[in-house]
N, C-alpha and C positions, 0 to 999 in steps of 0.2 A: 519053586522054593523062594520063602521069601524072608531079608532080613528085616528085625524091626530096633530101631533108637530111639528112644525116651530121653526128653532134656526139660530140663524143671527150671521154671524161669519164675522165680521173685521177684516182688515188687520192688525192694531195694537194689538190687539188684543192677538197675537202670539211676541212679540214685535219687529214686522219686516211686510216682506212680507210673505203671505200665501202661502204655499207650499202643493204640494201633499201629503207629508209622513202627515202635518198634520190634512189633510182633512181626510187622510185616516183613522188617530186614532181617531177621530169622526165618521165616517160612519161606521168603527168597531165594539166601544163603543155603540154605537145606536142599530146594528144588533145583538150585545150578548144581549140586554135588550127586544129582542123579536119587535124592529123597522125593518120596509122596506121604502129601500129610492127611493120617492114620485119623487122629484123633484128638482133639485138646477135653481138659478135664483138666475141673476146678478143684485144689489141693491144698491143704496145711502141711505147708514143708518145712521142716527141721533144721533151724540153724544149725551153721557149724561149731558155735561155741553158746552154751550154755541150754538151758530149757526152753520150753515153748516152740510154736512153730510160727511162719508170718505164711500170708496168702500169700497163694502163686497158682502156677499152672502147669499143666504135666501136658507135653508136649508130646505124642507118639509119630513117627513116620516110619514107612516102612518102602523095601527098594528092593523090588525081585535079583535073584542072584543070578 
């Protein structure tokens, strides 16, 4: 059995553009908490205030139970 987390990371986000180094301390952070990363997938995601969306990335990890 296995659980799975999704975490959506915008470009502003980081207050700029997305960079490897800090993808990388995300998929780190994740893999000491006992995640394994699932899947990344490129997304238009919805701010929290007003229309449109800004790029980002949908983050899947999943971690047997």
């Amino acid at each position: 059995m296995y659980s799975y987390k999704v975490v959506e990371i915008r470009e502003g986000m980081f207050g700029g553009k997305m960079s490897g180094d800090k993808l990388e301390k995300i998929l780190n952070d994740h893999a000491r908490a006992g995640w394994r990363l699932k899947a990344i997938t490129s997304a238009d995601i919805k701010g929290r205030v007003g229309p449109g969306g800004v790029e980002g990335i949908l983050v899947t990890f999943e971690r047997e139970e």
